[in-house]
MARSE-824800 format. One record per atom (N, C-alpha, C): residue in one letter; x, y, z. Coordinates in steps of 0.02 Angstrom, whole numbers, plus 50000, padded with zeros to 5 digits. Each point is the difference from the previous one (the first is absolute). Layout:
MARSE-824800
AXYZ...
end
This chain:
MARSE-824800
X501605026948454X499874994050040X499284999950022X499644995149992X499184997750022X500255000950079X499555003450025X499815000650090X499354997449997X500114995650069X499574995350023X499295005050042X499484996649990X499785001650059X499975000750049X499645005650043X500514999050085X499554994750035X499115001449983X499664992050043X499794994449951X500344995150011X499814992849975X499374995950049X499505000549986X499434996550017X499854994449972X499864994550052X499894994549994X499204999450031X499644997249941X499254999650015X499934991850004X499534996450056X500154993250004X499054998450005X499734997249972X499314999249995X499884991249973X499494997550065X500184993349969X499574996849935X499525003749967X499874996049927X500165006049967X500254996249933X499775003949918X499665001949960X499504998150025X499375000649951X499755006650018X499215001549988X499885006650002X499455001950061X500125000850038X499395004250043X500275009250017X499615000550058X500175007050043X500664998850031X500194995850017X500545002050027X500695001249947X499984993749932X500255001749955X500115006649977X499265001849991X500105006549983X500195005750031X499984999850048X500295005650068X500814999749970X500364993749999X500654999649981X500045002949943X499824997449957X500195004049929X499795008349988X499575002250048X499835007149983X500585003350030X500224997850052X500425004650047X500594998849953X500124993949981X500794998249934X500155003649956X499665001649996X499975002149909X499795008749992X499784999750060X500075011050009X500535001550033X500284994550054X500775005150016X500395003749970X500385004050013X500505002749968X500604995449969X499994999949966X500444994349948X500875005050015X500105005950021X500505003050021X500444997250074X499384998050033X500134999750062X499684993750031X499634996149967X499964991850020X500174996749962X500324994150012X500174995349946X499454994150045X499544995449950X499404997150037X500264991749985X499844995450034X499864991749991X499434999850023X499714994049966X499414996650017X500224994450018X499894994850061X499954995150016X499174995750029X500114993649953X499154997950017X500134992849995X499494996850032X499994991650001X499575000149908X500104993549989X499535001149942X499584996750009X499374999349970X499305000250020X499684995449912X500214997749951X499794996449944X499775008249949X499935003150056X499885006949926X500515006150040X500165002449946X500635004650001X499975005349997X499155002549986X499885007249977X500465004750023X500105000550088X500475005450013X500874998049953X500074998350004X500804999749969X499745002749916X499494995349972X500015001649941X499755009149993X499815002350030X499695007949979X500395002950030X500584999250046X500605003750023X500495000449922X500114993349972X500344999649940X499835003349938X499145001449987X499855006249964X500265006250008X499985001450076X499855004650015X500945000349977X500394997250014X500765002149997X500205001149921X499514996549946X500315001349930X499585004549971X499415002150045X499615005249970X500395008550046X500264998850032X500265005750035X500885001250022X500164996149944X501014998850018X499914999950060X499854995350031X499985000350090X500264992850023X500624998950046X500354993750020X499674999850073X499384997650004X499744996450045X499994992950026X500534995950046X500144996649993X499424992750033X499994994349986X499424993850036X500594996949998X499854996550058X500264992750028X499514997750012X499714993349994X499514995450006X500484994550050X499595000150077X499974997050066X499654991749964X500634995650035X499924992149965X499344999350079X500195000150056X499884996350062X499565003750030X499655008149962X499525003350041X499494999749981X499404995550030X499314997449979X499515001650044X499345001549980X499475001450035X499784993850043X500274991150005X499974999150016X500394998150077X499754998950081X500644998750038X500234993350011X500735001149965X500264991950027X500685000950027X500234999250069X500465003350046X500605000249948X500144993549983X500764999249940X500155004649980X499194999949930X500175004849956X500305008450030X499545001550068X500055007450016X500785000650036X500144996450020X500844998350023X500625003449921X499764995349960X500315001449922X499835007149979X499385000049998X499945008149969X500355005050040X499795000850077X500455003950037X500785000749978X500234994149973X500855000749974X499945000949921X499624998449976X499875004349939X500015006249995X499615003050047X500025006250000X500565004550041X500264995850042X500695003250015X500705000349947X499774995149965X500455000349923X500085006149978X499325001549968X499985005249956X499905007150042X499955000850084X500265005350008X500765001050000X500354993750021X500795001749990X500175002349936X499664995549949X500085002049923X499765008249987X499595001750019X499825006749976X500255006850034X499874997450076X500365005350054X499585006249989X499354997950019X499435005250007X499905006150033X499885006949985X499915003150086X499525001450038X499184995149930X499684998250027X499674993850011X499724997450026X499794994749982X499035002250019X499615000349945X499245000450006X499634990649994X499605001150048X499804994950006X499264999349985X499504996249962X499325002449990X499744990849998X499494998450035X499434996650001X500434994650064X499514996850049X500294996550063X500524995949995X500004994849946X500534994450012X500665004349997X500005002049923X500655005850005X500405002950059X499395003650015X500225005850061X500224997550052X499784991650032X500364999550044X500584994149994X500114996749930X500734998349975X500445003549988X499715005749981X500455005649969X500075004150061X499915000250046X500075005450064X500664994250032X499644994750005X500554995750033X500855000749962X499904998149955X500495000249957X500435007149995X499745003349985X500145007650018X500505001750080X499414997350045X500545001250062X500744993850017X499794996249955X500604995050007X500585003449975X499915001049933X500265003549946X500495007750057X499585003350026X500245006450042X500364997450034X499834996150072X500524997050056X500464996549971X500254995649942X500314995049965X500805005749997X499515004149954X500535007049970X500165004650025X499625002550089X500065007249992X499895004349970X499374997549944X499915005449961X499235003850029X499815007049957X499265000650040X499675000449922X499794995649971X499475000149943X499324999250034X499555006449963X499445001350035X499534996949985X499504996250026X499594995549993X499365004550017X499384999349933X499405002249993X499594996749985X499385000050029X499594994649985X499325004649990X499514996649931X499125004550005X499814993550012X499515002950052X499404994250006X499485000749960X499894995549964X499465000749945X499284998750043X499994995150060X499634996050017X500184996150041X500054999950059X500014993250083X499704994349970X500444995749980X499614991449979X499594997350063X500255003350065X499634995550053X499235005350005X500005003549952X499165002149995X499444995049963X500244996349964X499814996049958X499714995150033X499614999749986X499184996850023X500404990649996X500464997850042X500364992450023X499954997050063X500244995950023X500024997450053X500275004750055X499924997050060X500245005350038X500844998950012X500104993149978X500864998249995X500305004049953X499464999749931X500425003549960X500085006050004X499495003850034X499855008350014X500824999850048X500124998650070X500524998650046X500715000549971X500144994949955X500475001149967X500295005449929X499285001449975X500215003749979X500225009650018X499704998650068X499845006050046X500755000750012X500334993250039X500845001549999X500255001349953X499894996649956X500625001049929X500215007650005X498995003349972X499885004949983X500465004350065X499975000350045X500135004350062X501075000549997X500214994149974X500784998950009X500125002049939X499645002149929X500115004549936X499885008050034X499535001250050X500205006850012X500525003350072X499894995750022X500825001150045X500624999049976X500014996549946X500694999649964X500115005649940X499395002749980X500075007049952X499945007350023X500475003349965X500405004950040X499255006049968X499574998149949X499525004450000X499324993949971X499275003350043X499654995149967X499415007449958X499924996749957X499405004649933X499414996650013X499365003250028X499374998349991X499735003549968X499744997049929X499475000949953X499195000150020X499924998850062X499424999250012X500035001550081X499445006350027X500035002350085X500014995150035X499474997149954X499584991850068X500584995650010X500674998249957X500504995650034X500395006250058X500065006949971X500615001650048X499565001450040X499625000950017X499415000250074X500174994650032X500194993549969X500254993250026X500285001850052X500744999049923X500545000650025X500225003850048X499765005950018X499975003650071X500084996050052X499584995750009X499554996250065X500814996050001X500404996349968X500674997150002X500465002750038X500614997750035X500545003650053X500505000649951X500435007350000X500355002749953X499964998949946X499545001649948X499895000149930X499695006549985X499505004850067X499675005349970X500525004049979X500455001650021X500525007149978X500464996649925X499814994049986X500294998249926X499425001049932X499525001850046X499294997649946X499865007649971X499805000249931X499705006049961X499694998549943X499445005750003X499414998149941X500115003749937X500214995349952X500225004549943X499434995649962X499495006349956X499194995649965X500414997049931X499774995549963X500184999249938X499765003949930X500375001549952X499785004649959X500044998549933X499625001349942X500114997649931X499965007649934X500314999149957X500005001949949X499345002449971X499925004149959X499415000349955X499894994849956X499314997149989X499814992249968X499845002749946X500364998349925X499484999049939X499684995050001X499175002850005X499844993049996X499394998349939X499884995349966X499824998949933X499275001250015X499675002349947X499235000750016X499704990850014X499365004250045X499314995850007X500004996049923X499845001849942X499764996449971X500634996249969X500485002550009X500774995949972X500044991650043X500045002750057X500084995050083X499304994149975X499445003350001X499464994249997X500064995149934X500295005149951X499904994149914X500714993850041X500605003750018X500504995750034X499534994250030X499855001450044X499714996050087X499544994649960X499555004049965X499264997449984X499974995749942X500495002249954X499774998349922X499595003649961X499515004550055X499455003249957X499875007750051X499655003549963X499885005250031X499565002650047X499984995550064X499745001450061X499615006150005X499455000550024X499615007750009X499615001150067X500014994750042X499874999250078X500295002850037X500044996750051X500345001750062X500574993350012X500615000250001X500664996950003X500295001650078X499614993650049X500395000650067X500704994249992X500595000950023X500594996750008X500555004950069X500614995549978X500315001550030X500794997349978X500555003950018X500614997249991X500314996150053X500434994049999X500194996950058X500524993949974X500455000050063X500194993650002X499584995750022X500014993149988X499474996049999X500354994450077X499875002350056X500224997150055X499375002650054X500084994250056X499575002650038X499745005350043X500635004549990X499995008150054X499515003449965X499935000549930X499495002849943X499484998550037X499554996450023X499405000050011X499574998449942X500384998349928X499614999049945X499234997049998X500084992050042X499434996050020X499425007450007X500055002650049X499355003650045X499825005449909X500364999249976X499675007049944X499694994149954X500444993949987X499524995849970X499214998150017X499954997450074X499435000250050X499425005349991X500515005350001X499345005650001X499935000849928X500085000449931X499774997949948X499334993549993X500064995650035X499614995350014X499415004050031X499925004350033X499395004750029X499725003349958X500275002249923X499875007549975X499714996249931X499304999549979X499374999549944X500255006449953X500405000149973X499885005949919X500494996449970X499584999849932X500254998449934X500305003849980X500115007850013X500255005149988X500984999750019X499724996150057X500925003250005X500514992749988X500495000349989X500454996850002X500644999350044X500364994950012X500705000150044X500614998749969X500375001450023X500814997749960X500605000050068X500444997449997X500464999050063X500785000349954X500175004150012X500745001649953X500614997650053X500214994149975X500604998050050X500154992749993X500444996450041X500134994649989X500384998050072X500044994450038X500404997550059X499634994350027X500424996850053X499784992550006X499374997750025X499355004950008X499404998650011X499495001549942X500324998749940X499725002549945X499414992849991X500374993349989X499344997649984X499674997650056X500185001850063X499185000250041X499625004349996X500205003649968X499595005250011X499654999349914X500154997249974X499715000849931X499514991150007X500074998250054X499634993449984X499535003350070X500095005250046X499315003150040X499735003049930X500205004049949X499485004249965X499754995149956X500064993449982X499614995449969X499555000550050X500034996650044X499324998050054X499465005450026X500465006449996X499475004750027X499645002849936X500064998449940X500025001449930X499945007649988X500695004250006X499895006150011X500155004549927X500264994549971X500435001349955X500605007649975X500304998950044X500575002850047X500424998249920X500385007049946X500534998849972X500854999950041X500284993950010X500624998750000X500725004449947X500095002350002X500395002949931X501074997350025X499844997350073X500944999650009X500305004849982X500784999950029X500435004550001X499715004049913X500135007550047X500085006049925X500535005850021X500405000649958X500345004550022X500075007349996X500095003050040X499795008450020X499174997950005X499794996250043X499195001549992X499615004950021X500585004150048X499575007350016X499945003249940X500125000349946X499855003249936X499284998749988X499784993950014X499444998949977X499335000450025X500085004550059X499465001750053X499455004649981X500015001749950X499515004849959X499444993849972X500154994050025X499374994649980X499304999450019X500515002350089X499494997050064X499745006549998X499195000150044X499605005250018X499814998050082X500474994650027X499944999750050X500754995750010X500215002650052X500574996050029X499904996450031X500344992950036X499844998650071X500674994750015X500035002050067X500644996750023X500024998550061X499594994550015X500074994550083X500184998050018X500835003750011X500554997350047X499584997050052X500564994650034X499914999050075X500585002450017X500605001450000X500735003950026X500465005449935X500055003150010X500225006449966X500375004650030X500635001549947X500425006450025X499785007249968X500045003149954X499605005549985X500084996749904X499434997849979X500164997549927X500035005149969X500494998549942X499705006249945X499574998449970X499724993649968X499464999549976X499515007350000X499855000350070X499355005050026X500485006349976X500405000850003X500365006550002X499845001649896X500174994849965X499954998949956X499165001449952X499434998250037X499454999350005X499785007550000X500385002750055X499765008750003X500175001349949X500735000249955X500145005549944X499654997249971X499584994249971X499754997849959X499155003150014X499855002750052X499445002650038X499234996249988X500244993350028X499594994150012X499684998050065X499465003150002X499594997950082X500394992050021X500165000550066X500534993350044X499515000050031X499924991250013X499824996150079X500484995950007X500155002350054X500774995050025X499814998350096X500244997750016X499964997550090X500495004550039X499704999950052X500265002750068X500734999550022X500384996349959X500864998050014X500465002249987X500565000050043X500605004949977X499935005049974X500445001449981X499745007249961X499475003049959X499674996449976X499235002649963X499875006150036X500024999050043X499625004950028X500295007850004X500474999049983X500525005049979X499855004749957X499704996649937X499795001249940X499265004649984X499634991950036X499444999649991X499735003450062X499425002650001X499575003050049X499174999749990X499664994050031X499514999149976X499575004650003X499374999049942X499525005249981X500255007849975X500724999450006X500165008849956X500454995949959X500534996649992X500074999949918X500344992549984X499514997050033X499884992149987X499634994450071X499994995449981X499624996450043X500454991850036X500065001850069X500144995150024X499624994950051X500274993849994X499624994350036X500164999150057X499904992150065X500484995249989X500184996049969X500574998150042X500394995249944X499644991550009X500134995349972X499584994849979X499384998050013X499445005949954X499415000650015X499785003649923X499864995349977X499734999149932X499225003549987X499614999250043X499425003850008X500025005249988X500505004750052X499975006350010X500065002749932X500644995949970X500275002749926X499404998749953X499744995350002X499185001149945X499755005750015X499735001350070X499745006450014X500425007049976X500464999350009X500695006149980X499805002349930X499974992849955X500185001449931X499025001349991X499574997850035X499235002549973X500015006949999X500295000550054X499935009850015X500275002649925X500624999149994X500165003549944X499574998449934X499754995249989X499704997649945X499385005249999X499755001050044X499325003150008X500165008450009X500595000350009X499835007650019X500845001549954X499895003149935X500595001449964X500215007450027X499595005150023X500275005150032X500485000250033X500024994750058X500504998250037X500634996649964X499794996349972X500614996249962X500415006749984X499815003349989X500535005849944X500175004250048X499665002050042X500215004650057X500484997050041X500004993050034X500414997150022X500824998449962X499864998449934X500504999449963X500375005149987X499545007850010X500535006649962X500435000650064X499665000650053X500255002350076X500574992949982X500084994750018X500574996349991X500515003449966X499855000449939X500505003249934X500425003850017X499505005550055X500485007050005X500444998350050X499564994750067X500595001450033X500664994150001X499924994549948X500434995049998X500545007149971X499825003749928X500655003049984X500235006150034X499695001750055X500195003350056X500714998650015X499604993850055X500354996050050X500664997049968X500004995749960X500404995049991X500414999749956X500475004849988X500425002349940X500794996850006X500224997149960X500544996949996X500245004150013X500465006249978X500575002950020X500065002650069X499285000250036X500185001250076X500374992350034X499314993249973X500424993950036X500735002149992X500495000149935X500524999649995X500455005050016X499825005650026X500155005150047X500184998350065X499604997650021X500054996750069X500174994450019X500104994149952X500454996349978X500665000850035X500175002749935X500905003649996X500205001550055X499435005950034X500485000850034X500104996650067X499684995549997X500094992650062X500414998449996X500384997849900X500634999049976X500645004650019X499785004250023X500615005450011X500125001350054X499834999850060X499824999350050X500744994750017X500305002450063X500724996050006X499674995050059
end
């Protein structure tokens, strides 16, 4: 007779498509113990599917029954109705699945899915444990002060309603401290990745370029929304006179063509390349990274950047700083200040000693620090934990 798993985890994240937080879900999915978790994915859908679709590789490339449900009513945008519906959507499919956990990852989620969750418990008498990572406080995000307010509650009634909260990044649970009963739920577990194959320099540039690049290749990977800070790296390109170097921006999201009708005007000629997939493979291009968040939870990008051992300029936010440590093994700004970043990226241009010294010191200590099987060590045993 087939024996079940003893924890059924329910992961609830509100898009499909692909960022960090995506990926936080699928790393932790897909290394559990297949003995002892049985996993769902639940997600709003988002017009791209990447997460469902590379969970579904991942299940016929590895006999692995990882299950998706795709959320009709859970959208990045707020419209009270809809969040009314999704909340009973999602109480559906915990009755349907009968979770013993329920993980919760990125804001809207966490606090439909927290709600729902405790309905779900008092309804039944049951105690299904509700977990939530903060990738990132939306009310950090450079908005109104209404929108900062409300999202400050949401955010605050997703961590009083979860029985554990995961910070990926010090600078939120430093927050979250300052909050009434949430510090003794809060713990810093860092995020961690795999070893990267990643394709040579001259493979990545014939890709990117068409031709075989022999300069200097500044870019960056990103979703293409306004937390990126994309604009300010465009800006400071507008500062920097060499024929020598070139730009490229690997990514795709809904600020793509403003930002491609600023690099007409500033004539920076900034390559666009849109969604690529696994593009951390292809980081052996750049000889300079750069990444001008304005709000951030700890990216892997940068984490990504070290094994690839690529001098970073990234900003002062969220977790960067985690990572990064300016002048020993990369260079940080502030955040929407485009100047500074011309100046950032002259330094390195002019002084390649540093570039490489900064970049090795990254290298060593990104694969130090940040090793998947500890995240998922410490993980679990949050999961196990009665």
């Amino acid at each position: 007779m087939k024996t079940s798993p003893k924890n059924k985890i329910l992961f609830i994240i509100t898009k499909s498509n692909w960022g960090g937080a995506q990926r936080y879900v699928y790393d932790i999915a897909t290394n559990l113990d297949k003995n002892n978790f049985e996993v769902v994915i639940s997600a709003g859908q988002s017009g791209d599917d990447k997460l469902f679709e590379k969970i579904d590789k991942y299940n016929s490339e590895n006999i692995s029954n990882i299950q998706t449900i795709k959320l009709s009513y859970l959208k990045k945008e707020i419209i009270f109705f809809k969040e009314i519906k999704a909340i009973r959507e999602i109480l559906k499919i915990i009755d349907s699945e009968k979770p013993k956990i329920i993980h919760l990852n990125s804001p809207k989620a966490s606090l439909l899915g927290s709600v729902a969750g405790t309905i779900y418990n008092i309804h039944n008498k049951q105690k299904i444990k509700i977990i939530q990572t903060i990738h990132g406080f939306p009310f950090l995000e450079p908005r109104s002060i209404i929108w900062k307010t409300i999202m400050w509650i949401g955010s605050y009634i997703s961590l009083l309603l979860s029985d554990k909260n995961i910070f990926i990044s010090k600078n939120d649970l430093n927050i979250s401290k300052k909050m009434f009963f949430v510090n003794k739920k809060s713990i810093f577990i860092q995020n961690g990745i795999s070893e990267i194959n990643f394709i040579s320099k001259k493979e990545t540039r014939l890709k990117m370029l068409s031709y075989d690049f022999d300069g200097i290749l500044i870019g960056t990977i990103a979703e293409l929304n306004k937390n990126k800070g994309i604009k300010y790296f465009l800006e400071s390109l507008g500062y920097l006179k060499d024929e020598k170097i070139k730009s490229i921006i690997i990514g795709d999201g809904e600020s793509r063509s403003e930002l491609e009708e600023l690099n007409k005007s500033i004539n920076t000629g900034t390559i666009f390349t849109g969604q690529v997939d696994n593009a951390y493979e292809y980081l052996k291009a750049f000889d300079i990274f750069v990444l001008p968040s304005l709000k951030e939870g700890l990216p892997y990008v940068l984490i990504e950047a070290g094994f690839a051992e690529l001098p970073v300029i990234s900003t002062t936010v969220g977790g960067i700083p985690n990572i990064i440590e300016s002048g020993i093994n990369g260079t940080l700004i502030p955040p929407k200040d485009s100047k500074s970043l011309a100046v950032a990226i002259e330094l390195y241009l002019k002084d390649d000693a540093m570039r490489k010294e900064h970049a090795k010191k990254l290298h060593n200590f990104v694969k130090e620090r940040f090793k998947i099987s500890e995240m998922l060590k410490e993980t679990v045993e949050i999961y196990n934990k009665s």
